[in-house]
C-alpha positions in Angstrom: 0.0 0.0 0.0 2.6 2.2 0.8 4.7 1.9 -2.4 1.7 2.6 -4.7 0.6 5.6 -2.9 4.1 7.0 -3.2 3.8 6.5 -7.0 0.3 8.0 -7.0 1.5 11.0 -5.0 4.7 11.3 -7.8 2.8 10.6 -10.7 -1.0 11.5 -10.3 -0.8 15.3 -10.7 0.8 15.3 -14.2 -1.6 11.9 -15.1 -4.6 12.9 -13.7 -5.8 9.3 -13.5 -6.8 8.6 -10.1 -9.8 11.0 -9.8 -10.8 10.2 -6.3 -8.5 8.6 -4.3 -9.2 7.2 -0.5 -5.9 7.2 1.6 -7.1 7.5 4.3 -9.2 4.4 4.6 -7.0 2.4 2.1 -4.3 2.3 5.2 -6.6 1.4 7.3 -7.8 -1.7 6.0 -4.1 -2.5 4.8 -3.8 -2.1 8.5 -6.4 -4.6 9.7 -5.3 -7.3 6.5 -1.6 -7.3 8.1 -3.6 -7.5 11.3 -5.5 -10.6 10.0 -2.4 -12.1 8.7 -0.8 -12.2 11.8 -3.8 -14.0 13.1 -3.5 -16.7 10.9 -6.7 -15.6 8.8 -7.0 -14.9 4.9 -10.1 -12.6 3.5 -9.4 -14.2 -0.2 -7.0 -14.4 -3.0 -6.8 -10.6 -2.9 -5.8 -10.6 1.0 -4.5 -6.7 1.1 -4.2 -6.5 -2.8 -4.8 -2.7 -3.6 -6.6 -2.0 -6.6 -9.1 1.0 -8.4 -11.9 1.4 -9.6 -13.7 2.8 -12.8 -15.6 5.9 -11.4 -18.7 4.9 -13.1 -18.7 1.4 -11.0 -20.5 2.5 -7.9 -18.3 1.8 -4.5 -20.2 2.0 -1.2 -19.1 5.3 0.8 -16.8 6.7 -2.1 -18.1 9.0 -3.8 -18.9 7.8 -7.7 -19.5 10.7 -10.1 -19.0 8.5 -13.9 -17.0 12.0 -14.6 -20.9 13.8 -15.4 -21.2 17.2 -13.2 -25.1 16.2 -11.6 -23.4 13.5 -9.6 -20.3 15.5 -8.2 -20.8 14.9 -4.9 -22.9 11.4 -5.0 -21.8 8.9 -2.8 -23.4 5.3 -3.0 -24.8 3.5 -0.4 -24.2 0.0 -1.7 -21.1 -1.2 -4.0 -21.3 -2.3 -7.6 -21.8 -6.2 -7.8 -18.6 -6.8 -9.4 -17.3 -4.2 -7.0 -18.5 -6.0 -3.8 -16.9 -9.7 -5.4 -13.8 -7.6 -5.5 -13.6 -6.6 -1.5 -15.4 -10.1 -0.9 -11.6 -11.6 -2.2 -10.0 -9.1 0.1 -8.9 -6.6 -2.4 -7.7 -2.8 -0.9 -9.7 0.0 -2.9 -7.6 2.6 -3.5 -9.6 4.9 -5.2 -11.3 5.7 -8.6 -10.1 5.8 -12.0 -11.2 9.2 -14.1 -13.4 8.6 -17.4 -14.6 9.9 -19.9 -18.1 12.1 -18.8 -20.5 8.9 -18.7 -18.5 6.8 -20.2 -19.2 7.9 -23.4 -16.0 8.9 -25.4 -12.7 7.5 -26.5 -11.1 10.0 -24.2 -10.4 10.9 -21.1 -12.4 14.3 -20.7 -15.2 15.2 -18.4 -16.4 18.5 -17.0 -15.3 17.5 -13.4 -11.8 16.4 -13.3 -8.3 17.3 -15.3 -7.7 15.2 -18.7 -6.4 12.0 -18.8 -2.9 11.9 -20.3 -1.0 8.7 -21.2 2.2 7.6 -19.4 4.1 6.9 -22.6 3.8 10.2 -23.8 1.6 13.0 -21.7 1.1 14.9 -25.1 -1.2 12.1 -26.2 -4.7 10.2 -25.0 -4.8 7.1 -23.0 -8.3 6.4 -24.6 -11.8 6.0 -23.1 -13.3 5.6 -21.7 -11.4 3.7 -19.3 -8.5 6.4 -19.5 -7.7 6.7 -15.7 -8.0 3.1 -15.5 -5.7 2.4 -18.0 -3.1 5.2 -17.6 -3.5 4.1 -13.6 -2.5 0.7 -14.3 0.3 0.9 -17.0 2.0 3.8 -14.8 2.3 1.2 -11.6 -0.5 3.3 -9.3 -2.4 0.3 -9.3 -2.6 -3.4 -9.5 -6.1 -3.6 -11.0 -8.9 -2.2 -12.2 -12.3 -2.9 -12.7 -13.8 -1.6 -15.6 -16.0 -1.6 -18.4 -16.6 -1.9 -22.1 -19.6 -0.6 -24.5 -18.0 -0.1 -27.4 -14.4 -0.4 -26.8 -13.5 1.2 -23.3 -11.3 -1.2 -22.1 -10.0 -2.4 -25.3 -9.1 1.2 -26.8 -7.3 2.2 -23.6 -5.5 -1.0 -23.3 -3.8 -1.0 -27.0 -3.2 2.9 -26.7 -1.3 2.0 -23.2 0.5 -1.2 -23.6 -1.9 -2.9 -21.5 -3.5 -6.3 -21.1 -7.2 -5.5 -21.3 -10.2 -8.2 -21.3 -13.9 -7.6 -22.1 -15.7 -10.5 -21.4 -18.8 -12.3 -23.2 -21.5 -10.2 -23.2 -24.1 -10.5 -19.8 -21.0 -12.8 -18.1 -20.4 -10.3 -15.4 -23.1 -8.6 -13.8 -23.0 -4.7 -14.5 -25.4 -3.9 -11.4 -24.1 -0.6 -9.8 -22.6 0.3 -13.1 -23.3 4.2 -14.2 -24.1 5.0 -17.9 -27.9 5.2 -16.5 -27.8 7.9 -13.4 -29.0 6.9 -10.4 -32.9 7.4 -9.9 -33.6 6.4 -13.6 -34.9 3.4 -15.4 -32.3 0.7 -16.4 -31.7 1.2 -19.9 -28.6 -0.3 -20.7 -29.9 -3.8 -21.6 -27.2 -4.7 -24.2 -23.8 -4.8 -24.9 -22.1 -3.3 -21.5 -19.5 -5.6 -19.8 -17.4 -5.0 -16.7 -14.3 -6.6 -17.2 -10.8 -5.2 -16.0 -7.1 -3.7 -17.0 -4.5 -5.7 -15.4 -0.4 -6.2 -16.4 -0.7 -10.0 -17.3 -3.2 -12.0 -18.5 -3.1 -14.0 -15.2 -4.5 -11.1 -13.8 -7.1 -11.2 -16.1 -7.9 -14.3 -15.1 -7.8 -14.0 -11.5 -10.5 -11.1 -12.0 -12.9 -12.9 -14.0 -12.9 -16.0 -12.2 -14.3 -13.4 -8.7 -16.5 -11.3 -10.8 -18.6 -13.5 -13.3 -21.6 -15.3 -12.5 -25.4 -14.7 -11.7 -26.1 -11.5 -9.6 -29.9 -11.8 -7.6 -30.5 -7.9 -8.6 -29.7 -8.5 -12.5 -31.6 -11.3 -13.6 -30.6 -11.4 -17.2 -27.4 -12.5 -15.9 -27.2 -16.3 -16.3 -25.1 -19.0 -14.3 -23.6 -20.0 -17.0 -20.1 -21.6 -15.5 -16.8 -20.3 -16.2 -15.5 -24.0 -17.3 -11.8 -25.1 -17.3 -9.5 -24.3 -20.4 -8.5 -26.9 -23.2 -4.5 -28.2 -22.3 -3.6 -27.5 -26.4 -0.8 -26.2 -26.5 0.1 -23.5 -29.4 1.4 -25.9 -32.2 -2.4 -27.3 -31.9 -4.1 -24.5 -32.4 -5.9 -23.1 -35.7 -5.2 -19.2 -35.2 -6.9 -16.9 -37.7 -5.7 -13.1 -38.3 -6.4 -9.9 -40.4 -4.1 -6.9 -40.3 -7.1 -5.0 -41.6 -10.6 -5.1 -43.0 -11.1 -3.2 -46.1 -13.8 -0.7 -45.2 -11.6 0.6 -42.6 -7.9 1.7 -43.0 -5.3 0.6 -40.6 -2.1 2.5 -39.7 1.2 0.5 -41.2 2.8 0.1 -38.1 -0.5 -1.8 -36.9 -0.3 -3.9 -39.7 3.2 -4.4 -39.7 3.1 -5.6 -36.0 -0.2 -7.9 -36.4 2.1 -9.1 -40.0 4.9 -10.0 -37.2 2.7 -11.7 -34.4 1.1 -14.2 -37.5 4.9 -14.9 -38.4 6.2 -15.8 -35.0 3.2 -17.9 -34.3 3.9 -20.1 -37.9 7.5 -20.1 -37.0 6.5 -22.2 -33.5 4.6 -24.0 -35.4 0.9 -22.8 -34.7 -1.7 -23.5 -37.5 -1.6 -19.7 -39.0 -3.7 -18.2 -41.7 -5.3 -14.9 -43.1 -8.6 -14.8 -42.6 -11.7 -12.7 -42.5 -15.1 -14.0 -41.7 -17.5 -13.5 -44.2 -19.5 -10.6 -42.2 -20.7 -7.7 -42.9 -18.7 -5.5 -40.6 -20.2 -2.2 -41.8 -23.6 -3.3 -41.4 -22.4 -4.3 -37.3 -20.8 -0.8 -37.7 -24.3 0.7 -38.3 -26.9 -1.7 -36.1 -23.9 -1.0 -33.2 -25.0 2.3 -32.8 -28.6 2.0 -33.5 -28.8 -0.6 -30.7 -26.6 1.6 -28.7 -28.5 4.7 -29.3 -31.8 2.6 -28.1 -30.2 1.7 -25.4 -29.1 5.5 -24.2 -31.8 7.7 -25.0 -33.3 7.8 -21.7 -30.1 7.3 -19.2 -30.3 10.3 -18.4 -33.1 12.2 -16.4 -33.0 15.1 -19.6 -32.5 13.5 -22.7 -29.5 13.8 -25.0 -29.1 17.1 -26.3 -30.1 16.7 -30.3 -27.7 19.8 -31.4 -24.6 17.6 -30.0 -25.7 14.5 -32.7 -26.2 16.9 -35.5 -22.2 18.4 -34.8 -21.1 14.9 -34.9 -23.2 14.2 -38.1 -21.3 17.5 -39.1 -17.5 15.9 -38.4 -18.2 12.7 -39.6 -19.0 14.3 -42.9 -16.1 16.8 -42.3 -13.8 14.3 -41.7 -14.8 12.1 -44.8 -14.5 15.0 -47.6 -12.6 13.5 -50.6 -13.0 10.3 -49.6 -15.5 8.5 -51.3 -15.4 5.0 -49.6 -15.4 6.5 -46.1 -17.9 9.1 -47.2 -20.1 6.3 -47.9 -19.3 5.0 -44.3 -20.1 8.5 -42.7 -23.7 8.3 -42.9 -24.4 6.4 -39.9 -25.3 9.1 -38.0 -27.6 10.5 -40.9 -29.1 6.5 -40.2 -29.3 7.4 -36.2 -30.1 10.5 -35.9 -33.7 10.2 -37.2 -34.0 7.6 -33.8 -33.1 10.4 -31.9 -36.2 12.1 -33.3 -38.9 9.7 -33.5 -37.6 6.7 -31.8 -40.0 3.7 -31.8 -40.3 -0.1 -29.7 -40.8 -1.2 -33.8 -37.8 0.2 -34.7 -35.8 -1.3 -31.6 -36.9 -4.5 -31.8 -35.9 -4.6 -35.5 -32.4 -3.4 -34.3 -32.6 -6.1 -31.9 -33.2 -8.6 -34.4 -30.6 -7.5 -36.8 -28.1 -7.9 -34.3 -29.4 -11.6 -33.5 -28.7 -12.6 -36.7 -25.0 -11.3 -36.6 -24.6 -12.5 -33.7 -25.2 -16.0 -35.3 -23.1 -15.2 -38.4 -20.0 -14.4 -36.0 -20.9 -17.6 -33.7 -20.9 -19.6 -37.3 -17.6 -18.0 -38.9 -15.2 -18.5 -35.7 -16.4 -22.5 -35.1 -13.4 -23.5 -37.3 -10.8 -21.6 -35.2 -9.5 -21.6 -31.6 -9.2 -17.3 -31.8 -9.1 -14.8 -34.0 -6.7 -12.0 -34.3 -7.2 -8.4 -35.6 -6.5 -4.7 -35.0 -7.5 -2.9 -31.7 -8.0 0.5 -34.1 -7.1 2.2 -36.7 -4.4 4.1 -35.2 -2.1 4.1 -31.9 -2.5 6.8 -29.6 -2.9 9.9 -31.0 -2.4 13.6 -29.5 -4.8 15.3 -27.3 -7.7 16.8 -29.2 -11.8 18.1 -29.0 -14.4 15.4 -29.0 -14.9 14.7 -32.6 -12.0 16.2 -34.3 -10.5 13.5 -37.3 -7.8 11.3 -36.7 -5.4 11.2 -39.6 -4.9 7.7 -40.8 -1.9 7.1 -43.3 -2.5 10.4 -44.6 -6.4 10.3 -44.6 -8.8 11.5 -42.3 -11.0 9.2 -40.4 -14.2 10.0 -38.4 -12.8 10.5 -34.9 -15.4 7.8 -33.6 -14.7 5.1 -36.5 -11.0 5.7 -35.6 -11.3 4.6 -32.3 -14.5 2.2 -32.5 -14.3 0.2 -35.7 -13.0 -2.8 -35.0 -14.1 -3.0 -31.4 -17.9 -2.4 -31.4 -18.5 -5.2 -33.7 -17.6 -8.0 -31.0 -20.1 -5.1 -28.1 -22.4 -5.6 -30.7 -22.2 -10.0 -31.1 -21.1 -9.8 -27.8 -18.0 -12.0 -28.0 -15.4 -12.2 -25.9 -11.9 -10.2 -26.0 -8.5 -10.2 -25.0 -5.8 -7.4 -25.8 -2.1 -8.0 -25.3 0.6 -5.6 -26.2 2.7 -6.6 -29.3 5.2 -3.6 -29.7 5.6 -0.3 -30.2 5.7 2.5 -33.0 8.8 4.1 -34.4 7.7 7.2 -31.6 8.0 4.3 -29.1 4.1 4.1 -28.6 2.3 1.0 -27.6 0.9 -1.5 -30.3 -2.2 -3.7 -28.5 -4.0 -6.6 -30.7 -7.6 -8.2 -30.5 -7.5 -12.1 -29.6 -11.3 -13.0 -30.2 -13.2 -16.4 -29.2 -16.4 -17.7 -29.0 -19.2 -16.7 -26.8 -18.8 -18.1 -23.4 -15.6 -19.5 -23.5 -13.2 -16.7 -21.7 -11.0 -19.4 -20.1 -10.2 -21.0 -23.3 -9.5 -17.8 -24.6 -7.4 -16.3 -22.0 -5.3 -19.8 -22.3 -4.4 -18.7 -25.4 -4.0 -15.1 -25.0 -1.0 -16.2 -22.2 0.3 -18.2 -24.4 0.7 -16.1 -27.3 1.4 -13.6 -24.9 4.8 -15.8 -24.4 6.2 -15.8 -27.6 5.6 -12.3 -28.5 6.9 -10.4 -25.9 4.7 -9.2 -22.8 3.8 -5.9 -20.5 6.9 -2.9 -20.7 6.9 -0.4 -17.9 6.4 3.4 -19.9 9.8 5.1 -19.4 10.0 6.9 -15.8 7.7 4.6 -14.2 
């Protein structure tokens, strides 16, 4: 406890990840688990472990503000479920990670606390919105942290940090206590949302999800469905598919390059290797994605989302796209949501439900003949600091600041499959590189089997220089 709130109180002013932190009572309970030690007892597998937590996940007695001004000084009377799992293993909360204002953007910016900025390089984004989470973890502040995904949250942060990120199948992990609805309103958020967790090591993944899955008695929808043990195949028995791209959506080289590199190592230890990309219609997930999502959002919040901010993103996709015919073509998903936004309807959400079903059975369909499936993170690493919605350049092309970020992780929000994200190098700028290892639905421990063992022939977490 005492060595990672010395690197808090070092690192945390120029990071601004740790948005509320809780000394105080963090010392305490370090404290009492010594205490306990000495007696011979053990609270759980995180006996004294100190950890974070996304401020969006409620924590009993801390305050929880999910970064969104109306809840600056709310303070929960009950934890989060996956929260509560957490102190039931004798984890040590340190405090709360910073987000992105209700978890809703790809950076870490909110009216309430400073920006997030990334350890490898403060000039840059650690993503969203799991940026104090990730920036937290990858700069040694702390062990852990529980977070959660909607359309990328962990995933983005974790590949723009150099961090081992996992968002689990969809409805594995109970998201009771979790803020993208405020407090007081009706649970909206009936699809796609997963708490999962930013760890160094994929055994730390795996420690996480094995205390946090399973039923919850307040959150029906979640069903027992057990965890299950691994396969023992080892890597030369494994059918690995990969894509260094899909070919609506541009990657950066050194992406490529890197994903090219991983697919080489893995033939050279004699894995069962091949380019692949399933036969699904990824712009079409691109597009249902955010008409589920918008469904889902449109009354979170006890005023409804302001209509002038979707027409300025409407605005920048365009913006963004000019000269590009291709992308242009892309750009009019919002012109396909925004009309939800003015006359939503239970017909049209239900056949935005059923659209996804039936991608969610293509997916299931075009991964049986592989043990994973390995792809980009995003379109870019991290890029600089810049306002919500402003284009991300993309081998000398501008991109639509959300596609940027969100193309090749909402598809798998959307089927809800699980994820895994390792680091695999760095840029020329000495920036993190972070890859998507994909499985099937339900089957996290395979999957995280396979993430550690890739994970051990192509290289592992780096510390960021200076931490």
């Amino acid at each position: 406890m005492d060595a990672y709130l010395a690197q808090i109180a070092k690192h945390n002013t120029k990071l601004n990840a740790i948005c509320t932190l809780d000394e105080e009572r963090a010392r305490q309970r370090a404290k009492l688990a010594d205490e306990a030690l000495a007696r011979g007892e053990n609270w759980g597998i995180l006996h004294g472990v100190p950890i974070t937590i996304k401020d969006t996940l409620e924590t009993a007695g801390l305050r929880t503000t999910a970064g969104y001004k109306p809840l600056k000084d709310y303070i929960p009377q009950q934890d989060a479920t996956a929260v509560a799992r957490l102190r039931e293993a004798g984890a040590v909360i340190l405090g709360k990670t910073n987000p992105a204002e209700l978890a809703s953007d790809y950076q870490g910016i909110n009216d309430l606390f400073a920006r997030v900025n990334n350890p490898w390089n403060l000039n840059y984004t650690p993503g969203g919105s799991s940026s104090g989470s990730a920036a937290a973890v990858a700069a040694g502040l702390s062990s852990l942290d529980l977070c959660s995904d909607f359309g990328g949250s962990i995933r983005q942060p974790a590949h723009f940090c150099g961090m081992f990120g996992l968002k689990p199948t969809d409805r594995r992990v109970p998201t009771t206590g979790h803020i993208l609805e405020v407090p007081g309103m009706p649970k909206c958020i009936r699809q796609m949302l997963t708490v999962g967790a930013l760890a160094r090591s994929v055994e730390d993944l795996h420690l996480c999800l094995q205390l946090i899955a399973g039923a919850d008695l307040y959150q029906p929808e979640i069903p027992p469905v057990p965890l299950g043990s691994p396969s023992t195949k080892s890597l030369q028995n494994r059918r690995i598919a990969w894509a260094d791209e899909f070919s609506a959506f541009p990657v950066a080289s050194e992406i490529k390059l890197a994903i090219q590199s991983v697919a080489k190592i893995l033939t050279d230890v004699g894995t069962q290797v091949e380019h692949w990309i399933p036969e699904f219609d990824f712009v079409a997930a691109w597009q249902i994605y955010y008409a589920v999502a918008t469904y889902n959002v449109l009354y979170s919040e006890p005023v409804n989302f302001d209509t002038e901010f979707f027409r300025k993103m409407a605005f920048l996709f365009r913006e963004a796209t000019q000269g590009d015919r291709a992308l242009r073509k892309l750009s009019n998903v919002p012109g396909m949501v925004f009309p939800i936004f003015l006359n939503p309807s239970l017909k049209g959400y239900f056949e935005a439900l059923s659209q996804r079903d039936r991608l969610i059975a293509q997916m299931d369909r075009e991964l049986e003949q592989w043990d994973a499936w390995l792809c980009p993170v995003a379109m870019t690493p991290t890029f600089t600091h810049r306002a919500k919605g402003q284009a991300v350049t993309v081998e000398g092309k501008k991109v639509p600041y959300m596609m940027a970020s969100g193309a090749y992780t909402v598809p798998f929000n959307l089927t809800g499959h699980p994820v895994v994200v390792i680091p695999i190098g760095q840029t020329l700028d000495g920036l993190p590189i972070g890859m998507q290892i994909v499985g099937k639905r339900w089957r996290e421990m395979e999957l995280l089997a396979i993430a550690q063992e890739i994970n051990k022939v192509v290289g592992g977490f780096q510390h960021s220089s200076g931490y």
